[in-house]
N, C-alpha and C positions, 0 to 999 in steps of 0.2 A: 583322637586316641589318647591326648594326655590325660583327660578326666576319666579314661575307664580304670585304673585303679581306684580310684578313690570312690567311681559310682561301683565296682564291685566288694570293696568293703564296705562301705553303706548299706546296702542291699544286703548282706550277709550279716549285718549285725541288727539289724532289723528286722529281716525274717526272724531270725532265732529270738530276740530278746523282746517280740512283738506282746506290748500290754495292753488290756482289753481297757475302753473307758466304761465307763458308767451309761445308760441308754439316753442319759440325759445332762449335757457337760456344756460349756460354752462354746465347745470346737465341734461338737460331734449333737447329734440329734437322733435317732433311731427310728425306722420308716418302713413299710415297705416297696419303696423304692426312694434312692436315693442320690442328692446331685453333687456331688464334689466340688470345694470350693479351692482355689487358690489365693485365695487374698491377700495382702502383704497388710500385720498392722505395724512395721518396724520396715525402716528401709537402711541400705547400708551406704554411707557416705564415700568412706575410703578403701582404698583397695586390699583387700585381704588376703595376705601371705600365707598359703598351709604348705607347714616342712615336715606336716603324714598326713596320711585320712580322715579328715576326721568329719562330722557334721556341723553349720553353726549355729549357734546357739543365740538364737533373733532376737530372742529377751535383751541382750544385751547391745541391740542395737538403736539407732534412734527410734524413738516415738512419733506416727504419724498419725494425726487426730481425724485425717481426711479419710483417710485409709481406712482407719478404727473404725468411720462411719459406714463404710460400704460394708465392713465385715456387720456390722449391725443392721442394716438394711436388709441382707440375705439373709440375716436370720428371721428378721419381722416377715419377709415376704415367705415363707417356706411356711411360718405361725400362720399367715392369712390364707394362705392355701388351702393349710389343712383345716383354717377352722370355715372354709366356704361348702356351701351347699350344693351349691352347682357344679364346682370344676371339681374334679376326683371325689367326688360323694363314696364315703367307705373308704376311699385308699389314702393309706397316710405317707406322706412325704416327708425323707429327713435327708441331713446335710452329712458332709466329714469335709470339716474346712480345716485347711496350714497358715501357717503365717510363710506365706512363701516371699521373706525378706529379699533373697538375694537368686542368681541364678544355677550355677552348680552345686553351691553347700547345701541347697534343698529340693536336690533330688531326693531324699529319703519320701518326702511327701507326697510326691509323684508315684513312685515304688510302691505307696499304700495304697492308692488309690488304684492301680493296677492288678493289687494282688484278691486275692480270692481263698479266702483262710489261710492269710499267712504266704502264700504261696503265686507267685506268678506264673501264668500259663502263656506262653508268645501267642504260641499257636493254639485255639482252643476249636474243638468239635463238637456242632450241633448245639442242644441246648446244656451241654454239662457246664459243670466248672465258671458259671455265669456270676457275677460280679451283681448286685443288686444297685452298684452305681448304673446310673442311665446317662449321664449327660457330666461336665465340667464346666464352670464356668470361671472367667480369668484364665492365669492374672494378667495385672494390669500393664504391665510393659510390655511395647512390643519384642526387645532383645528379651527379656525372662518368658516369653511366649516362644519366639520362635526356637529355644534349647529344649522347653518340654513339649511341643505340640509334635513331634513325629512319633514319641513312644504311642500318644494319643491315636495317632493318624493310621499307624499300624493295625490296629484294629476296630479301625473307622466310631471309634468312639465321639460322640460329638463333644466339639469344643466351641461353647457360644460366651463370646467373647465380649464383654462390656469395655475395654480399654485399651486394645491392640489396634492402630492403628497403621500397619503398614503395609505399605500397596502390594508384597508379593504373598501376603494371605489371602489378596484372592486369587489367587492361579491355584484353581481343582486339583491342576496334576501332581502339585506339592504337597496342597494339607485341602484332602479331596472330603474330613468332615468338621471341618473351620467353618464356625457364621459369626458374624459380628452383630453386634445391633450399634456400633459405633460408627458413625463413618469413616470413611480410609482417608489417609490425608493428603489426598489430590483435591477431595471437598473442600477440606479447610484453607487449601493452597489456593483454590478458587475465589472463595469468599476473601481473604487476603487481598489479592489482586484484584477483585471488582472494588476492594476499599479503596487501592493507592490508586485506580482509573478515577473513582468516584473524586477525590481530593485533588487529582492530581499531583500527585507525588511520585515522582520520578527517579528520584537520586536517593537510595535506598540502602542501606545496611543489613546484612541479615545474620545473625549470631544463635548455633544450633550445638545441643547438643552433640557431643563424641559418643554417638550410638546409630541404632541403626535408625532407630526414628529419627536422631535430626537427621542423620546423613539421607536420608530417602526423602524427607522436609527439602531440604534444600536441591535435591535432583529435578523433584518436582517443582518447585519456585521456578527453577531457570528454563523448567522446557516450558512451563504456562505463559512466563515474561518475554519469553524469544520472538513472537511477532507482535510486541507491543513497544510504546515509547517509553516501558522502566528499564532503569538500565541499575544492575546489583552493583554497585562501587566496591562493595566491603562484605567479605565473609568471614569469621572466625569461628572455628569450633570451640566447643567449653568444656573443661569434668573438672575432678574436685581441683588439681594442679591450676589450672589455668589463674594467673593474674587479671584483673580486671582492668587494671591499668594499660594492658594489650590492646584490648578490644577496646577502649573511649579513646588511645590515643590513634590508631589507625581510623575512629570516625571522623574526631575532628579536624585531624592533617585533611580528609578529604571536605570536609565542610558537610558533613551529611547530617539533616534535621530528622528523618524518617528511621525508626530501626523493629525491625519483625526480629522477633524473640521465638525462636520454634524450638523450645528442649522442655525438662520436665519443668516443676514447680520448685524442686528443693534448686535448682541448678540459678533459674530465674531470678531468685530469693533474695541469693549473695550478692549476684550482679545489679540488683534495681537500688540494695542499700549502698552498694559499693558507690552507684553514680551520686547519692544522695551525699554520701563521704565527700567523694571527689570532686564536688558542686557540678557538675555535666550538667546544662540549664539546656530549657527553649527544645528541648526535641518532642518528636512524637513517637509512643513505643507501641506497637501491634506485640499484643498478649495473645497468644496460640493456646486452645483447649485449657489445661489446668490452672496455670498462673495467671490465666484472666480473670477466674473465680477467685484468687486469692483474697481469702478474708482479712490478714494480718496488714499485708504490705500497703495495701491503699489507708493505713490509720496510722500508717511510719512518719515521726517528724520529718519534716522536712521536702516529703512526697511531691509537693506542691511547686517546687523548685525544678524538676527534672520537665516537667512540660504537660505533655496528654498522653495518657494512657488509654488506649483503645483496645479490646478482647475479641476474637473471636472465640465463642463461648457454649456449650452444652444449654440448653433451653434449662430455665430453672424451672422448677419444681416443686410445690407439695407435697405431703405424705401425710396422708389422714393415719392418725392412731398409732402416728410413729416415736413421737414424744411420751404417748401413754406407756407406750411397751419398754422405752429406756429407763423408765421410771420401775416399772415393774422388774424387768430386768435387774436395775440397781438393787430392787431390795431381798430379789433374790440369792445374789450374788452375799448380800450381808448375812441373810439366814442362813445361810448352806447350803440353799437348796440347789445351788448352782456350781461343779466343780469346772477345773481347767485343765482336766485330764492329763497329759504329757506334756504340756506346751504351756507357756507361760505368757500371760499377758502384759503385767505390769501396769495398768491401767485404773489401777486403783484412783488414782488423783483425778481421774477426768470426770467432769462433770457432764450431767444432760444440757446443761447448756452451749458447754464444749465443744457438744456433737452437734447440736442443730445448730451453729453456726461456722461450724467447719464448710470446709471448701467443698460445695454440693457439685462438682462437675462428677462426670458420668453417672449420677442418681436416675437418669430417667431410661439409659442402656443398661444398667442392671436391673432395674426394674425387670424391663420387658426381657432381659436375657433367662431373667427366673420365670414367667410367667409364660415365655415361648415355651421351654421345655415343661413344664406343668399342661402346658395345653397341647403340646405334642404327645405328652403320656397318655390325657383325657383321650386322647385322638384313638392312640395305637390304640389302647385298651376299650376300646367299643362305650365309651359310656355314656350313658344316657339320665335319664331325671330319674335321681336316687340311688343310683348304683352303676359300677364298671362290672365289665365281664370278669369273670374269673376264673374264664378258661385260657385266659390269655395269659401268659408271662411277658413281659416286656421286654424287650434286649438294647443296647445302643443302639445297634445298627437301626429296630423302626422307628425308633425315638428320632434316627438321623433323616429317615425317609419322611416325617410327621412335622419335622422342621424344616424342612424345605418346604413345604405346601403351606406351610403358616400363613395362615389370615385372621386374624381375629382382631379384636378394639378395644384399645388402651389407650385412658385416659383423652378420647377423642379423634384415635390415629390408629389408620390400618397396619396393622405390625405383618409385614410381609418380605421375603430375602428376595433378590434378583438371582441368576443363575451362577454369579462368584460365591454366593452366601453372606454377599453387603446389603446392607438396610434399604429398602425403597418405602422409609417410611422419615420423621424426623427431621429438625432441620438445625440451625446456629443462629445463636442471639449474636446480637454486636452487641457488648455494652461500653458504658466509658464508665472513669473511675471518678468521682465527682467531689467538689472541694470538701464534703461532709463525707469521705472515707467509705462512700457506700460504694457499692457495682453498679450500675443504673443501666436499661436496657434501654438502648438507642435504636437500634433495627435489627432485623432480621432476613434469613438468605436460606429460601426453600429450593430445595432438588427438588420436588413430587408434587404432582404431574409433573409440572414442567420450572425451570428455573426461575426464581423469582429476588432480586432486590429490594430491601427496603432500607433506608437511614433516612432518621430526621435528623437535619445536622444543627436546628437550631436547638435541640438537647443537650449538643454539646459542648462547653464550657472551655473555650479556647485561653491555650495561656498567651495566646499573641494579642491580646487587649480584643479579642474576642474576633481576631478574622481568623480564619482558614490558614494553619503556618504555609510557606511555602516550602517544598523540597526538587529544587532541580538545580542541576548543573548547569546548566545556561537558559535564562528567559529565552521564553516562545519567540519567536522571529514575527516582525509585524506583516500583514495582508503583502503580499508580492513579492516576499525576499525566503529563499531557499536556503537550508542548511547546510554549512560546508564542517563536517564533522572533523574535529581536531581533538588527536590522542586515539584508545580505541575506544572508547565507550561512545555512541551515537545520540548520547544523551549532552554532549559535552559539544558545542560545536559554535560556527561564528554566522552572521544572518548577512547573506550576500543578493541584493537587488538583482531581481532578473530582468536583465537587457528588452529592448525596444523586439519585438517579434517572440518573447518567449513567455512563458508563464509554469506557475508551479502552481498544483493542485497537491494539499497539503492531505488530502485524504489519501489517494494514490501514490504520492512519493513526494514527503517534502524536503528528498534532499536532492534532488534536479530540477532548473528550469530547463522544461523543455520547449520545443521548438512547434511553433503556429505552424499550420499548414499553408501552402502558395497560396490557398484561396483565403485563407484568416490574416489577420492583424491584429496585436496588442501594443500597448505604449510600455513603459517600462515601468516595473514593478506591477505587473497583473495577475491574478488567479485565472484568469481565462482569457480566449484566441478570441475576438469578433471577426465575424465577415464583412473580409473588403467589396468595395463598391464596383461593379463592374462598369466600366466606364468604356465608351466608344462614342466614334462620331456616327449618329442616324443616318437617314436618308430626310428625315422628317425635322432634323436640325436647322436654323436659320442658316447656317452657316453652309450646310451641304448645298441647301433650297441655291441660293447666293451663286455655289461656284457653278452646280450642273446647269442654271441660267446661265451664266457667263460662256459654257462651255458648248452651250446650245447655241447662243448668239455667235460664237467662232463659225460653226461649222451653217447657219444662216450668210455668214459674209464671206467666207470661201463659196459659196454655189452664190452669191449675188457676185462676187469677184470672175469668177469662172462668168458666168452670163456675160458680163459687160465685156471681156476677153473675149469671147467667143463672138459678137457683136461686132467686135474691132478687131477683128484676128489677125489682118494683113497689112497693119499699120505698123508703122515704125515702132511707137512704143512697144506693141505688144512682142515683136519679133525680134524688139533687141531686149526682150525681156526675158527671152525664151523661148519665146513661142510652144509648141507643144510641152516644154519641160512646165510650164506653168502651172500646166494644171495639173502634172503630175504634181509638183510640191504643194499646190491648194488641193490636193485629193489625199496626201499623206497627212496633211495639217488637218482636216477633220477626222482619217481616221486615227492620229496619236490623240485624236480630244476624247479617245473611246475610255482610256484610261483613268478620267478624270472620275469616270461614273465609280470604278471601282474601290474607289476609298473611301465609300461611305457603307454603311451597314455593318453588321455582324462579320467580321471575315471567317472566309471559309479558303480550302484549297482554290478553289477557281476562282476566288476573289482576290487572294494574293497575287496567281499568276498573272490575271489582266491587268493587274495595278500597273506594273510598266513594261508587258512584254508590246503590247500595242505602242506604245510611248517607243522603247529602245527601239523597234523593228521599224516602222515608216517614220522617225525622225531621223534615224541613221540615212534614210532615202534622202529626205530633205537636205541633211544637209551635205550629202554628196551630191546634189544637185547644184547645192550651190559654190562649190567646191568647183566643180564642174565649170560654172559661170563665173566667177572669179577668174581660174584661170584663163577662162576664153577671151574676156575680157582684155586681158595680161596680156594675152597672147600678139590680140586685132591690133591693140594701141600701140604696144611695144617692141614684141618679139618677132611677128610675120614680116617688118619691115628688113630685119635683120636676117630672118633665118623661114625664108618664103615656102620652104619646101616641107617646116612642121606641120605649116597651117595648114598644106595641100594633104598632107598625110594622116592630121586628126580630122578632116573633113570626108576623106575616102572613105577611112576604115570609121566613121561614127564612132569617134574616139570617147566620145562625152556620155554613148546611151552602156559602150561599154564600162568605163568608170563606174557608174550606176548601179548597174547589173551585180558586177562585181563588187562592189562595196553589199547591197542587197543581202548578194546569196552569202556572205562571210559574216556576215551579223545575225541571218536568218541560222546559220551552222552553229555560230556559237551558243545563241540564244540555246537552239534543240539540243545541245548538248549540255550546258549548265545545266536547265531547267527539267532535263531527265533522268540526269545523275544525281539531283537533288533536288527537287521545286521545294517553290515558295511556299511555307504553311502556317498555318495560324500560329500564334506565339502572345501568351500572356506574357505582358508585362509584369515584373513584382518588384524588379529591384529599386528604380527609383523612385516609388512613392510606397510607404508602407503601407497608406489607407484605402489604396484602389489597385485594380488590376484593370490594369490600360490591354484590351483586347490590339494585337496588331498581327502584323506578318514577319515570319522569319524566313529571310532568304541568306543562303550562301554566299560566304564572299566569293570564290570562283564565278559563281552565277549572275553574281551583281557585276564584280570588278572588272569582267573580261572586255563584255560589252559594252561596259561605261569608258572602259580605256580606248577600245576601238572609236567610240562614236566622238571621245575628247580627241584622238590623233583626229579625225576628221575635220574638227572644230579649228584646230590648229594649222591644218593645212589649209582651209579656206583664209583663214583671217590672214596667215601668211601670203598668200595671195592678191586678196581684198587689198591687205595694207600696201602692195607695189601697185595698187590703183587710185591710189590717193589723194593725186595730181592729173587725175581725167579732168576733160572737160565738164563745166559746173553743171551744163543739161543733160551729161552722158554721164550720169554722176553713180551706178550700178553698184561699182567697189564699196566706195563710199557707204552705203547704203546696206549691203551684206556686212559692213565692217562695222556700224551700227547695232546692225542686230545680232553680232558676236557678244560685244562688247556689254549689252542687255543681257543676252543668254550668259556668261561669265559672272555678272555680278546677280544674277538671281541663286542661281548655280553656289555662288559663295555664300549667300545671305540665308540659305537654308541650310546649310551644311554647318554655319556657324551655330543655329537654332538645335540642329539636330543634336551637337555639343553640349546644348544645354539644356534641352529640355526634353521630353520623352512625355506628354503628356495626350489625352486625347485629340488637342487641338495639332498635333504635329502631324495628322491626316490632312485637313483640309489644305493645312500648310505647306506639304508637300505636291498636291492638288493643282493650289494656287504658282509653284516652281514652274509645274508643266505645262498651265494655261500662260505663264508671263512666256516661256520659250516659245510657245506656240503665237504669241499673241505678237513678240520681237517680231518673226517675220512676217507674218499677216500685216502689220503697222507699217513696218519702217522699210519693207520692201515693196510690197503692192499697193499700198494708202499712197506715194507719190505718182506711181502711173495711174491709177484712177484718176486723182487727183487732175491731170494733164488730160487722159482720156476727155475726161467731162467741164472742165474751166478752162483748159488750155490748146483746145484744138488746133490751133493755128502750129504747135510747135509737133502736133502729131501727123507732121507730113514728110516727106522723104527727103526734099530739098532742106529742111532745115537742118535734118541728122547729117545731108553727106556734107553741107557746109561746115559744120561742127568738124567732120574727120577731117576732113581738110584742112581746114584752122590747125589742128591739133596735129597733122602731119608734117605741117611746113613746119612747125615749130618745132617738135622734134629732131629734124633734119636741118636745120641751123647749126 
């Protein structure tokens, strides 16, 4: 609302004091139909104070040769139209171009362009009141675009755009008859960032325009950069105020080689000679659209000093017969035959040279911007070979329906809009600036069909003695060390070796090592987990082969031990051996050897549980048997002489088979209750070997400890026992002999429990194995191998006179 006074005196001294040009002027061209130019050939540096209304007056602002050239180009192109045979045969095509310098002070130009003798209508009906313009094209800034394109927008006039490139022209709902033939600058934000990927350049600077184009430049940088490894260190906006000394010294506090330059050309200008001033050496500068084309600045002394300049760039271009016409142009302008109707060019000094080497960026979107709406008029208007209809009057609005369908071929390329009214045709040169002051095109970066890169980089002429500069904040981390980011940028960080078990995958995330899984293993510092070795003892092992022989050969010499017992059943030996207990504890000693089997193979649930429920259940028998015998032993020798009436009473009531029983059924309870409130179940090993996983069984301590505590209190009470036998007679030697195979069963007991401390490895199966054949094997040896022994070598003393002379002996003696 501040600028509506000033656009309503404008408008009002305009309509009234409206002067007619000549049908044929520099600015104006006379047609029947015709396209409205905005063109800027003057741009305004500094900001402009008005204290009334007034209009400005362009003439007096700077001189733009680039500019100058586009306004010369729409005029050559609107001449080649009309003088074509094919496209509008019969209808002639003319212009009414502004030097639209600045953006409020040239509203009046807009205002002309709208009116309709003199006169603007908002709202117009039908075909009255119709304006013979069809179409607008420009201007070139996106801010001086987005102030006049709604007067535009209002009554869907087309506005085809050679030089606006800002992403919210394409949203229909806002400026629904906007096309561009420029791309928006999320393209050129693309190409950018496939360059700093391509280079790898990471630690980046980006210095933008204070408009809406940089400011929409740099929105898009940061959402494109957001899942990639650039990380933007430095931003600084620019306008004519800004010192340059700002912007190189917040670069090099950070250390940064790489800097994207996204504003216009005149802004670029100050800043590239400013660092050539300020010696700023070694970096690389990305040139965005116009000032990559700069013809002046790559021929500046000293140019060569600041580093490599790199463009993303409008594809250059040709123009046949375009030098002819500047020529012709010029000497018309010397005859007369050329006026400048209201508007002032100033332009006298420039020469044809001037122009064809002016800065050619957007030459090839104005082209087609003029040649769309030419071919959309051919369109609406029905024409055919030699003539358009002439029933037709044209209006914007079909001119804007005939543009949107656009397909035709220019210059080699289908000129067609997508549904925002963006080019789907077109693409961006890369060039570098090269030590001979020229632009040189190094690659190219196609959207249509489909995305495509291209750079040679051996084109390009490095100032770093010809490598590739680098740009990052911190070197790459070497193969198997992760990122540990320090400050916030993720580009900035310290390279931390990943530990024994973990690995970083630098595509996925390389700022974690993560963790192997139970079944993998890695050594430290890895990109990848290997699988561990699965390791167990076979059945098929030498080692298993080894103990189930030995285990087999047990329960062979308990049934050959039983036989030769049963043989000699009513001999002294065997009945002060036991007698019937015998072969219960030779019948529990083959079936604890049942357990031996089970430590070999694949463990499974039933394979854990028989590992030592057979083992704890008939050893717990055995050695309450002998428990049993030791005391009774204790008892004949010692205590019956003393105290007559125990003996009578462990003899009545089968004091010995009760012991038994009872010790039996409280081992057998325990067992069924550990082992049902928890069994034993298979259990990978991982922790102490990294490279294997040792296959074993996991049981409960409740389950293990109850009845290992039980079967050791047993242990304990025999040998207590055993040991008050110790001083029998040397032939009635029993104690002795149970106290033996304690003392075996104790230290195997200790010699695996030590191993179990330190090793955990596949062989701690068999190892275990072999615990329970040495306990099995103590009493088998050291208790039954001497009454064999006697049975078979020593008959004479396996008679009854010899045992009761022995008691005898041993009773006068104790009764001394």
């Amino acid at each position: 609302m501040r600028h509506l006074p000033l656009i309503v005196y404008v408008l009002g001294s305009f309509l009234n004091n409206l002067s007619l040009c000549s049908d044929v002027s520099y600015f104006h061209l006379d047609g029947d139909y015709v396209i409205g130019g905005l063109i800027r050939i003057h741009y305004v540096m500094q900001r402009i104070v008005h204290h009334i209304p007034e209009a400005l007056d362009c003439s007096s602002q700077t001189f733009s040769v680039q500019d100058y050239r586009r306004f010369q180009i729409m005029r050559f192109l609107v001449e080649q139209i009309n003088n074509s045979t094919t496209l509008l045969p019969n209808v002639s095509l003319g212009y009414e171009m502004f030097d639209h310098c600045a953006t409020i002070p040239s509203f009046s130009n807009v205002l002309k362009l709208l009116s309709v003798h003199g006169e603007i209508h908002p709202w117009r009906d039908g075909q009255e009141n119709l304006s013979r313009m069809i179409a607008v094209v420009g201007p070139a800034g996106s801010t001086r675009t987005m102030a006049v394109a709604p007067l535009f927008m209002a009554d869907l006039i087309p506005m085809v755009n050679f030089g606006s490139t800002l992403s919210v022209f394409s949203r229909k709902l806002i400026y629904p008859s906007f096309l561009r033939t420029v791309h928006p600058n999320k393209d050129a934000v693309e190409v950018i960032v496939n360059i700093l990927l391509h280079f790898n350049w990471h630690w980046v600077a980006f210095f933008y325009s204070d408009n809406d184009y940089g400011r929409d430049g740099l929105d898009l940088f940061r959402k494109k950069i957001k899942d990639t490894d650039i990380c933007l260190a430095y931003t600084k906006n620019i306008n004519e105020n800004t010192k340059p000394s700002e912007l190189f010294q917040g670069i090099e506090k950070l250390k940064i080689t790489t800097i994207v330059g996204f504003s216009p050309d005149e802004y670029a200008a100050i800043f590239i000679k400013a660092a050539i001033q300020m010696n700023i050496t070694n970096k690389v500068w990305i040139a965005v659209e116009s000032w990559a084309m700069n013809r002046d600045l790559p021929m500046e002394k000293g140019i060569e000093n600041i580093g490599t300049v790199l463009g993303v760039a409008q594809p250059l271009m040709s123009i046949p017969g375009f030098h002819e016409f500047l020529i012709s142009t010029k000497s018309k302008l010397d005859s007369g035959q050329l006026g400048f109707c209201n508007q002032a060019c100033n332009c006298d000094g420039v020469s044809d040279e001037d122009i064809s080497r002016a800065n050619p960026t957007f030459t090839f979107p104005l082209y087609s911007a003029i040649y769309a709406i030419a071919h959309a008029l051919h369109n609406a208007l029905q024409c055919g070979v030699g003539s358009c209809s002439s029933n037709i009057t044209a209006s914007p609005q079909m001119i804007l329906a005939e543009l949107r369908k656009s397909n035709f071929t220019l210059f080699n390329q289908s000129i067609q809009f997508d549904d925002n009214g963006d080019p789907k045709f077109g693409f961006y040169s890369i060039v570098f600036w090269n030590s001979s002051g020229e632009v040189q095109k190094v690659g190219s970066y196609y959207f249509h069909p489909s995305p495509k890169f291209i750079i040679n980089d051996t084109d390009i002429q490095w100032h770093s003695n010809g490598l590739v500069p680098v740009s990052l904040c911190s070197h790459e981390c070497s193969e198997g060390y992760s990122k540990e980011i320090k400050g916030v940028y993720k580009c900035c960080f310290t390279c931390e070796i990943c530990s024994n078990g973990t690995y970083v995958n630098k595509t996925e995330d390389p700022y974690m090592c993560k963790a192997c899984s139970d079944t993998e293993w890695s050594p430290e510092g890895s990109t990848r987990c290997n699988l561990r070795l699965v390791e167990y003892m076979s059945f098929t092992d030498p080692e298993a082969l080894g103990l189930m022989v030995i285990s087999g050969l047990l329960v062979v010499l308990t049934l050959a031990v039983c036989v030769l017992f049963a043989f000699h059943y009513n001999t002294p030996v065997v009945r002060s051996a036991g007698g019937p207990m015998c072969f219960l504890i030779l019948g529990c000693l083959s079936l604890s050897s049942i357990s031996v089997f089970f430590f070999f193979g694949k463990p499974s649930v039933a394979f854990c549980i028989f590992r030592f429920l057979p083992f704890l259940l008939f050893y717990t028998v055995c050695v309450s048997c002998f428990v049993v015998r030791s005391f009774q032993i204790v008892c004949i020798f010692k205590i019956a002489a003393k105290f007559p009436g125990m003996q009578s009473w462990w003899v009545k009531y089968h004091g010995q088979w009760v012991v038994i029983s009872v010790a039996f059924v409280i081992q057998a309870l325990v067992l069924l209750i550990g082992y049902s409130s928890d069994p034993p179940k298979p259990y990978n090993e991982t922790e102490w070997y990294p490279t294997e996983i040792i296959l074993s069984c996991d049981i409960s301590i409740p389950a293990i400890v109850t009845p290992t505590s039980f079967l050791t209190t047993l242990c304990i009470l025999c040998f207590i026992f055993s040991y008050m036998g110790k001083d029998l007679p040397k032939n009635y030697n029993e104690a002795k002999s149970i106290t033996f195979c304690l003392m075996l069963l104790i230290l195997t007991w200790i010699i695996f429990a030590t191993v179990f401390m330190l090793y955990r490895g596949k062989f701690l199966q068999p190892l275990n194995a072999m615990a329970v054949l040495s306990s099995l094997y103590a009493f088998l040896l050291s208790y039954f191998l001497p009454k064999c022994y006697i049975i078979i070598f020593q008959p004479e003393k396996n008679t009854q006179q010899h045992f009761q002379g022995l008691i005898q002996n041993y009773t006068k003696t104790i009764s001394q």
